[in-house]
C-alpha positions as CSV (number, residue, x, y, z in Angstrom):
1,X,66.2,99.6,124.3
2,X,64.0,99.6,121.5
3,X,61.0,97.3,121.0
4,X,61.2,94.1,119.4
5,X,58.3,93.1,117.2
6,X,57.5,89.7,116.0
7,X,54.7,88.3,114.0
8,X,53.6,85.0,113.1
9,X,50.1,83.1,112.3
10,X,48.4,86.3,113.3
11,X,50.0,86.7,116.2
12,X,52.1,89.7,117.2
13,X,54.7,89.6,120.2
14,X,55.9,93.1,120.8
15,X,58.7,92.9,123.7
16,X,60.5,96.0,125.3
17,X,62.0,97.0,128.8
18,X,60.8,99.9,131.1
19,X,62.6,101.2,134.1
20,X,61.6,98.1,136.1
21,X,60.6,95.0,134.1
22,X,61.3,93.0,130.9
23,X,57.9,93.0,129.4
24,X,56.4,90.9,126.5
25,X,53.3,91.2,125.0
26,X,50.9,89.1,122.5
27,X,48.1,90.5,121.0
28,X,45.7,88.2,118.7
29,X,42.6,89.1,117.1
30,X,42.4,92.4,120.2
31,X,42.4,89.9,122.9
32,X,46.4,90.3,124.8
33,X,48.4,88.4,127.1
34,X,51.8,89.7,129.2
35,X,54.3,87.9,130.5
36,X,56.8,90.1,132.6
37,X,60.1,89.6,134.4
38,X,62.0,92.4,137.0
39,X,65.2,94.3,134.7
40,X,67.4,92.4,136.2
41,X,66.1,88.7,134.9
42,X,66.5,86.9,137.9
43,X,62.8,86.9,139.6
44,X,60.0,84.6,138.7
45,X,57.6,85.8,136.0
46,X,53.9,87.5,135.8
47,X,51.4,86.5,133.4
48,X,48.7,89.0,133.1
49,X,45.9,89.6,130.6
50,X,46.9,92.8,129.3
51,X,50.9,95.0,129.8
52,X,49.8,96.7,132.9
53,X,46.9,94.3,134.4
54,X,46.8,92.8,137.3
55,X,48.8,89.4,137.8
56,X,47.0,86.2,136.8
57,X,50.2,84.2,138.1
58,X,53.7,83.2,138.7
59,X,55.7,81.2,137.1
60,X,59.5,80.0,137.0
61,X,59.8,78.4,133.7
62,X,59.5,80.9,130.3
63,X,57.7,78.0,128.8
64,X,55.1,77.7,131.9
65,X,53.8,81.3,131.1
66,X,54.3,81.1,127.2
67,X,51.9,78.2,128.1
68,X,49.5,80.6,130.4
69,X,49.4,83.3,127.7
70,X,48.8,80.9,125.0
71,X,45.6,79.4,127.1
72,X,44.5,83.2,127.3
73,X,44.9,84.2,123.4
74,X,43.4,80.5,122.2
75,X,45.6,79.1,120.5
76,X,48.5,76.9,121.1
77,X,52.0,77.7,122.9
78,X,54.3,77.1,120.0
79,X,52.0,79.8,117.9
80,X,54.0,82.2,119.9
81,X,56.1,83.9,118.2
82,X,59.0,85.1,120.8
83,X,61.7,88.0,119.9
84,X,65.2,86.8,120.1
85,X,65.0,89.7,123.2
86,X,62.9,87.7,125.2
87,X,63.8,84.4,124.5
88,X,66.3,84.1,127.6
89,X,63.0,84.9,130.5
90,X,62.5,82.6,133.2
91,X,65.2,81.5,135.8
């Protein structure tokens, strides 16, 4: 799959897949935050501070870790811009 790229209010939200996870990424002003989920969609998702750092945490809900990632870039959660690609994350 190809990546999906969104921008809005200086943010940009760049989502793709890999082998192994569903990954999407916001970058703001070079400061980033990740949120992944496994391929398959079903397992809880990672918040880290950059695509291939080390977990910060766990999280069920897509809105908990749009939340997380928000509190990492600075600015608020609905500043987020989300691909329609991502938008079904979380359990």
């Amino acid at each position: 799959m190809a990546e999906r790229e969104t921008t809005a209010d200086g943010i940009t939200a760049r989502y793709r897949e890999t082998e192994t996870e569903r990954l999407l990424v916001f970058e703001r002003d070079g400061q980033t935050a990740a949120v992944a989920q496994n391929r398959e969609g079903y397992a809880m998702l990672k918040v880290r501070p950059t695509a291939d750092g080390d977990e910060l945490e766990r999280y069920y809900g897509f809105d908990m870790a749009l939340d997380h990632a928000a509190e990492l870039l600075g600015v608020s959660p609905h500043d987020l811009p989300v691909p329609e690609a991502a938008e079904d994350m979380g359990m």
